[in-house]
TORBADREN-449551 format. One record per residue (C-alpha): residue in one letter; y, x, z. Coordinates in steps of 0.001 Angstrom, whole numbers, plus 500000, padded with zeros to 6 digits. Example, Ala and Ser with C-alpha at 12.3 -4.5 7.8 and 13.67 -1.06 7.14 Angstrom:
BEGIN
A495500512300507800;S498940513670507140;
//
This chain:
BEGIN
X454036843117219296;X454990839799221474;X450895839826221406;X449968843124222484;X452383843346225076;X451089840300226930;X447322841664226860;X448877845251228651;X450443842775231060;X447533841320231897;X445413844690231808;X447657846225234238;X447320843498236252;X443634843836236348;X443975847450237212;X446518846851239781;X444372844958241304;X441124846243240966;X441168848371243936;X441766845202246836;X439407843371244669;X437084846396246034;X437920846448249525;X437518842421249679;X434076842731248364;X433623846027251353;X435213843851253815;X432982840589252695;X429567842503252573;X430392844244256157;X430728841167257461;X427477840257256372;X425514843101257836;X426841842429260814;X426083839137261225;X429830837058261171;X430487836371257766;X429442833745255015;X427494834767251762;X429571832082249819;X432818833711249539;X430857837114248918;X428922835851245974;X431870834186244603;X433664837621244630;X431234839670242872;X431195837217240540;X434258837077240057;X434579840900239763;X432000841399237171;X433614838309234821;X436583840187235034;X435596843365234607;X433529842392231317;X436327840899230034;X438845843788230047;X435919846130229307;X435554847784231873;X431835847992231181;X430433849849233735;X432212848131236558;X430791844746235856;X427276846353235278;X427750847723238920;X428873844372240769;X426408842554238758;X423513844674240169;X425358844168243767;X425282840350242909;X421532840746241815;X420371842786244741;X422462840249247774;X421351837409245956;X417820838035246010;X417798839022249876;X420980837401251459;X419293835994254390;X417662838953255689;X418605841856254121;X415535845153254159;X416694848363254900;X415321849342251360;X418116846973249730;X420695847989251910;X420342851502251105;X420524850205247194;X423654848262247868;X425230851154249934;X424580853517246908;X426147850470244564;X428683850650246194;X429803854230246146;X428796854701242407;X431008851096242365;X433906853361243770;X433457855986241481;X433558853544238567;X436821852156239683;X438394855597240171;X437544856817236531;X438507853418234805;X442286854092236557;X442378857316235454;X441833856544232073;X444499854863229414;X443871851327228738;X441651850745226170;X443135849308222698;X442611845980221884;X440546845530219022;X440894842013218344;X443153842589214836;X442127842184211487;X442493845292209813;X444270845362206164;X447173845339204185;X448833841722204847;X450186839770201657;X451519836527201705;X449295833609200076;X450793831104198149;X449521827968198800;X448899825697195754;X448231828736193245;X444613828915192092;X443601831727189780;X441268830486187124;X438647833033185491;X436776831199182587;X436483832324179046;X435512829021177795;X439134827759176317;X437694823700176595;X436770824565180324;X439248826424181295;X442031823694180197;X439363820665181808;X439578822148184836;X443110823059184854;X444146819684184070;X442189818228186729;X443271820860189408;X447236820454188325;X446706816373188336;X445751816625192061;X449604818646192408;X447626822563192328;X449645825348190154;X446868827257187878;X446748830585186099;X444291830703183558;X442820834048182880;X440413834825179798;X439353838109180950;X438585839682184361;X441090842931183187;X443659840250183101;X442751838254186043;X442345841827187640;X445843842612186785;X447602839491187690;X446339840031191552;X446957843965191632;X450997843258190446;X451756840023192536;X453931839977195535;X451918836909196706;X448347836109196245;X446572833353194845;X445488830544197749;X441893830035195847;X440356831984193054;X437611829910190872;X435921832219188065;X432935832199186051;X429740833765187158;X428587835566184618;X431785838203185277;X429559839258187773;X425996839603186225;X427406841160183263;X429362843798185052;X428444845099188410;X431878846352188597;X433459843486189037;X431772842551192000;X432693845465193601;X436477845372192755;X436518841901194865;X435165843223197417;X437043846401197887;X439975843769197107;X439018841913200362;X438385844888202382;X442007846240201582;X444027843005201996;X443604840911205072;X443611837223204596;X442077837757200981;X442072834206199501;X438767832204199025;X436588832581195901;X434729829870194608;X432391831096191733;X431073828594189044;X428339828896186821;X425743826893184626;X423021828640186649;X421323827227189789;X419031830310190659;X418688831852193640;X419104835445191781;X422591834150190473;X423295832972193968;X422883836316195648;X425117837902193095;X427717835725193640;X427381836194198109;X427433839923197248;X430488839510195264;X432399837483198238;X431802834220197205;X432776831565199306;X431234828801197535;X428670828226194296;X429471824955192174;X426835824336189005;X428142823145186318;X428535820134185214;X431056819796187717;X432392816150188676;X436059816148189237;X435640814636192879;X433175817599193895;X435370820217192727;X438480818874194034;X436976818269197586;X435810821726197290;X439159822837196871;X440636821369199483;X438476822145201596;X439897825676201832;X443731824608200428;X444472821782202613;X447142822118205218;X445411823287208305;X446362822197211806;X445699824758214083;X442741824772216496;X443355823963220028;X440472826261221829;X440155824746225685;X439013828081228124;X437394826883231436;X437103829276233741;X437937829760237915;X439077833063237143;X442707832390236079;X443083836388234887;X439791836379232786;X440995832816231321;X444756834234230676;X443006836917228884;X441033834669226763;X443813832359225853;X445809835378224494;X443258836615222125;X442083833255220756;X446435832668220789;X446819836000218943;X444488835012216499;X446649832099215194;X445121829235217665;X446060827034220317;X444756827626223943;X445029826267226831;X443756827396230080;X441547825306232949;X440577826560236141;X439264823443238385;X436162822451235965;X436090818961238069;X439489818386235833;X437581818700232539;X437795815129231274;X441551814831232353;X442242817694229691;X439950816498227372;X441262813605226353;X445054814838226637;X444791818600225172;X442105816707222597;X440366820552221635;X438227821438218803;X436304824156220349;X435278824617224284;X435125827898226198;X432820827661229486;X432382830206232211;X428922830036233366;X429186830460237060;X432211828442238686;X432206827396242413;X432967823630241914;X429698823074239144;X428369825131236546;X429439826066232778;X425479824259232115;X426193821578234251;X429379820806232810;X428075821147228957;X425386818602230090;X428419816195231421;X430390816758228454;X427924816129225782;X426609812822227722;X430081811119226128;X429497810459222756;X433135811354221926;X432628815507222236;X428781815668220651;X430603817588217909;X432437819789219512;X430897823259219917;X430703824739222892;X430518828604223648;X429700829958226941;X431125833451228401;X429204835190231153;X428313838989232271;X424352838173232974;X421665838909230519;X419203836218231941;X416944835122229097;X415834832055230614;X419467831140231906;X420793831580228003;X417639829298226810;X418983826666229512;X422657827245228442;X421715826266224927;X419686823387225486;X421855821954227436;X424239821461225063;X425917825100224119;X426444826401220538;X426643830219221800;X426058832492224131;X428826835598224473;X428665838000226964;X432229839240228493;X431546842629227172;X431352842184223939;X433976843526221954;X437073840608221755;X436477840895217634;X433399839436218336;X434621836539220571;X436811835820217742;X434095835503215018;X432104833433216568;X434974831188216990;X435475831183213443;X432246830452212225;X432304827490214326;X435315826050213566;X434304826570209690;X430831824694210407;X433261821800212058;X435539821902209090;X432764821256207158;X431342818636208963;X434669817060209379;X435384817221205475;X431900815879204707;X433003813143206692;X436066812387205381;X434102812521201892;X431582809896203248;X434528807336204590;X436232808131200707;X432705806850198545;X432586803915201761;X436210802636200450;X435115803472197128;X431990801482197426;X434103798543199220;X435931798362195851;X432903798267193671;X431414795885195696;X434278793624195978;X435086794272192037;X431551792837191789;X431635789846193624;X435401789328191715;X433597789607188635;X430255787525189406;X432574784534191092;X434405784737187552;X431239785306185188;X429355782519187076;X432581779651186629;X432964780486183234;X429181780371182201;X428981776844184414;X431424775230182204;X429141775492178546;X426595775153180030;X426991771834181831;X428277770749178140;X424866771932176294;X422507769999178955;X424631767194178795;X424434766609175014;X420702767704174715;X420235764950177333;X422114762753174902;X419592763917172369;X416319763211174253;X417407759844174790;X417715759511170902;X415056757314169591;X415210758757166046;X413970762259166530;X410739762987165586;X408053764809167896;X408574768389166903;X412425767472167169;X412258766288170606;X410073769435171534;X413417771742169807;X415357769579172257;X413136770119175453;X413193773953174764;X416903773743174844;X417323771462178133;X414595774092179609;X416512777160178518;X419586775731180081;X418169775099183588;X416529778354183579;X419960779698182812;X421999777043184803;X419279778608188138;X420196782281187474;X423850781395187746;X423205779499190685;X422051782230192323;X424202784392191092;X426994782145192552;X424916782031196242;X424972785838196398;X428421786245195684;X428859783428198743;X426974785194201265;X428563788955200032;X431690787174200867;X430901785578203779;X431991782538202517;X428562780440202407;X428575777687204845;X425284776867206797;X424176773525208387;X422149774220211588;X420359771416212750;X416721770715214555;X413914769201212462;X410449769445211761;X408819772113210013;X405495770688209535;X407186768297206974;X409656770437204928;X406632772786204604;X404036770119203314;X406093769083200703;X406766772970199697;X403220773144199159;X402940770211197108;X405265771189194674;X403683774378194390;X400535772756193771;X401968770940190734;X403365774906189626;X400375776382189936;X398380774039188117;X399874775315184802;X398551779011185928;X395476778105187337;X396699778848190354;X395117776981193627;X398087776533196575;X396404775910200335;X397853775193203528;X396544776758205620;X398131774681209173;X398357771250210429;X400418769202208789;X400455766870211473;X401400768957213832;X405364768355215093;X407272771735215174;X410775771699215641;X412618774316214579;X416261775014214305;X417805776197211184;X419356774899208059;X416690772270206524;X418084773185202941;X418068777017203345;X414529776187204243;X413409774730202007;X414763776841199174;X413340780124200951;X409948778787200901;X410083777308197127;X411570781009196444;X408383782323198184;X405994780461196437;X407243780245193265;X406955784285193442;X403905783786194446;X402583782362192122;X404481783971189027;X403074787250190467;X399428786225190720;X396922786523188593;X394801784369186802;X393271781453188608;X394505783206191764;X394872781643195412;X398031781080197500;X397883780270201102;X400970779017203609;X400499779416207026;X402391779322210261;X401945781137213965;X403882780903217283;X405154783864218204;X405510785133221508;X409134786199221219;X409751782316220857;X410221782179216805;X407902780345214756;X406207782867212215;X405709781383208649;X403126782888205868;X402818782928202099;X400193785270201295;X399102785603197290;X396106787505195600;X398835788926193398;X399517792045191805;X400696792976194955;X403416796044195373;X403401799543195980;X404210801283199095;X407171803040198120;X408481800242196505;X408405798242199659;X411384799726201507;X413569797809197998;X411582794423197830;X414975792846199487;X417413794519197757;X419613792777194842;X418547793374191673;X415489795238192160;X412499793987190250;X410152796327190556;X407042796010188950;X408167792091187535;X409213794138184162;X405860795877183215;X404553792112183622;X407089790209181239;X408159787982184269;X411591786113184084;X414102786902186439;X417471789074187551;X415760790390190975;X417898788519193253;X415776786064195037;X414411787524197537;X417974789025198651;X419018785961198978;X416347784563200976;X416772787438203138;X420507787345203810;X419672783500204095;X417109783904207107;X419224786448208684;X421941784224208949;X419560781685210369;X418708784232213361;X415498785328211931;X413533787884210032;X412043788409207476;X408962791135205758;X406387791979203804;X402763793581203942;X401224794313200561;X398911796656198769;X399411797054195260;X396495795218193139;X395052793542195811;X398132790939196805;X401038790639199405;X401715788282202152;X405844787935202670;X406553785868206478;X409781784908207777;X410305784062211251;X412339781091212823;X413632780588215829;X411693777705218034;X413177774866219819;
//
């Protein structure tokens, strides 16, 4: 009642005031004809007039002085007689607007919901499933997370169980196929929700993913669709998305007009949300950052800047690119709407438009910026859930690759002792090689291993010096040379060797990047296949480095994963040795080094991988 009494406070304000809002606008335009006044204050008044007047509805009015506005606007300076004679005739239809709006009652605010109100209890979900094993799932999982459920079998019972309670259910979850197997249902929830105000939420589940099934469900008031199977985590963020204790939404209303903002700030108030009022737009930031809304109501026309102006100001801080905007205004300029939304507006609402409308269009944006704000608390949830995998992982590789170090080093050591025994025959000694080459295969994969679980943790050291990469580079080659030999495989430089370039990195990162490189190169080439190593100056003052292969090469879409951990690719169809994790650790390793790394390849026809260095 509080409510309604301070909107007939405000209306009778309007309409005490209407008529000297009249004569000012007389007294301003007289003025003008005869030469002595200024058109500023005179547009601001009609303006002001026809914002006000849309807002408390008085609809005709605000047509009126917007035509005024229209007509003085377009020939202020120099007035025809033809446009006086409009404006004159404006005027006294203006009059005659005013005098029938006073003698009629106020109008009745339509801004409540209509219904009988019931009381929600908050925590209570109905469950409707038929499927015992389900049901009790579900239940368990819902009750776990501190929710109190009813389980219903039947929709009769279900159906029952919201017809006798005092209080409602907060959330309703119920199998579909209620619906497609009895058209009757859908219509009792819906006459439900058109009968009680505040009807809870219904989330409908259902093994089917059709759009057929879908439709049902929106016809039958659904709020939300889950398929099933339904993870735990999905259907408890679901939940709370509509359970979870709301704040309420503080709704900032910018406007010069302190009446027409007043107005506002009651109905978005009566609706259950926080306003607050602004007059002086220049003051926008000020309030921003203390009042802190959700939502932002803009006049369009305001002396001090525009409702478009100020949008584009707003949205230019990074802070409010979420935060919808909706403007108010009387006009029905097309093109000015189009520029109102592209400059950063959400809606467009016209001052005549019933206050039930205002009030929707609130909603539906708040909703979409629930959403968006509970998809993002969702996102920072799997981030700290990832965090704990990955750090679970490194915990577990830094203890996997200790433990396997220990045996190991005990195996090499006494096959060493074995190769150095003079008694073994040849086909002995070969049993023994196989073993000390087994363990060094194995004693390299937990090496690595144990260098990607340093750099994860940031706890690998580097040793940045200057030397010469002609040198380190030459002797990469080499070795390759002697690796490729056993494939057939021919390794050329492809620079001067001779050449001094110093670079500055870590000389044993280096060096293991570019035996990394080439040993992939040549494991992934074919038979009697070339390698080349090359290196370029680079503009950008790095030094770029080449290993290009007549490989198998790799396909495009597998290109975007050649550095991740793990990945292998194609290296499986093509029996080839390896965990996938060298080439993350070369890149990590050249990142750290200030440089970059990449690839160009095209699948049977070879790849070239570079990395680039910085210069001295």
């Amino acid at each position: 009642m509080q409510f309604d009494s301070q909107l007939e406070q405000l209306r009778k304000k309007f309409a005490d005031n209407l008529p000297s809002r009249l004569q000012e606008i007389q007294q301003l335009y007289r003025e003008q004809l005869d030469g002595g006044g200024q058109s500023e204050p005179l547009r601001q008044a009609l303006h002001r007039l026809t914002g006000l007047a849309g807002t408390f509805k008085a609809n005709r009015i605000s047509e009126l002085t917007r035509s005024i506005e229209m007509h003085y606007a377009q020939n202020q300076a120099d007035a025809p007689r033809e446009t006086q004679q409009i404006i004159a005739i404006l005027f006294r239809r203006l009059e005659e607007a005013v005098d029938n709006y006073l003698a009629q009652p106020l109008p009745i605010n339509d801004s409540h919901p209509s219904g009988l109100p019931l009381t929600r209890d908050q925590k209570t979900i109905c469950l409707i499933e038929d499927d015992p094993l389900q049901a009790e799932q579900m239940a368990a999982v819902l009750e776990e997370n501190g929710y109190r459920v009813n389980i219903h079998r039947t929709l009769a019972s279900s159906s029952t169980f919201i017809n006798l309670s005092q209080s409602l259910p907060s959330l309703i979850i119920m199998e579909a196929h209620f619906i497609a197997e009895n058209d009757s249902a859908g219509l009792f929830f819906t006459q439900l929700k058109q009968r009680i105000s505040d009807f809870p939420p219904i989330i409908f589940i259902s093994s089917l993913s059709d759009t057929l099934s879908r439709i049902r469900a929106v016809r039958a008031g659904a709020s939300e669709y889950l398929v099933k199977p339904i993870a735990n985590s999905s259907l408890i963020d679901t939940v709370e998305k509509y359970l979870s204790t709301s704040v309420s939404h503080r709704i900032l209303i910018v406007d010069d007009d302190p009446i027409t903002a007043g107005y506002v700030a009651h109905i978005v108030e009566g609706a259950g949300m926080q306003a607050q009022t602004l007059t002086n737009p220049l003051q926008i930031f000020d309030v921003l950052n203390n009042f802190k809304p959700d939502l932002l109501i803009l006049d369009i026309h305001m002396p001090e800047c525009s409702g478009i102006e100020l949008a584009q100001a707003i949205r230019q801080c990074c802070c409010y690119n979420l935060m919808p905007i909706l403007f108010l205004t009387t006009g029905t300029d097309i093109d000015q709407e189009l520029s109102a939304l592209s400059s950063g507006g959400d809606e467009f609402i016209r001052k005549t438009d019933p206050d039930v409308y205002l009030l929707q269009k609130l909603a539906s944006r708040l909703r979409r910026m629930n959403q968006i704000r509970s998809l993002n608390v969702q996102l920072h949830r799997a981030q700290q859930r990832s965090e704990r995998l990955r750090k679970s992982q490194n915990d577990f590789l830094t203890y996997v690759t200790h433990e396997l170090k220990s045996p190991l080093h005990v195996i090499l050591g006494f096959s060493d002792l074995l190769k150095m025994d003079g008694q073994l025959n040849s086909e002995q000694a070969e049993m023994v090689n196989e073993i000390v080459r087994g363990g060094q295969t194995q004693l390299a994969i937990i090496e690595d291993l144990s260098e990607q679980v340093k750099i994860a943790t940031g706890s690998l050291t580097l040793n940045i010096e200057s030397f010469d990469i002609s040198a380190l580079l030459k002797q990469a080659v080499a070795d390759a040379s002697v690796l490729g030999l056993q494939s057939g495989i021919t390794v050329k430089a492809e620079f001067n060797p001779e050449q001094m370039l110093p670079i500055k990195a870590d000389r044993r990162r280096v060096s293991q990047i570019m035996n990394n490189l080439l040993s992939n190169a040549i494991k992934y080439n074919k038979p009697n296949g070339k390698v080349w190593v090359g290196m370029q100056k680079r503009s950008n003052g790095m030094l770029r480095i080449n290993v290009a292969d007549t490989g198998i090469g790799i396909a495009r879409d597998d290109l975007d994963y050649v550095f991740e951990a793990f990945e292998r690719l194609s290296a499986q169809d093509h029996s080839i040795d390896g965990i996938g994790i060298g080439l993350s650790i070369c890149s990590q390793l050249v990142n750290l080094m200030a440089g970059h790394i990449g690839v160009d390849s095209e699948l049977n026809v070879g790849s070239q991988f570079w990395i680039e260095l910085p210069l001295i």
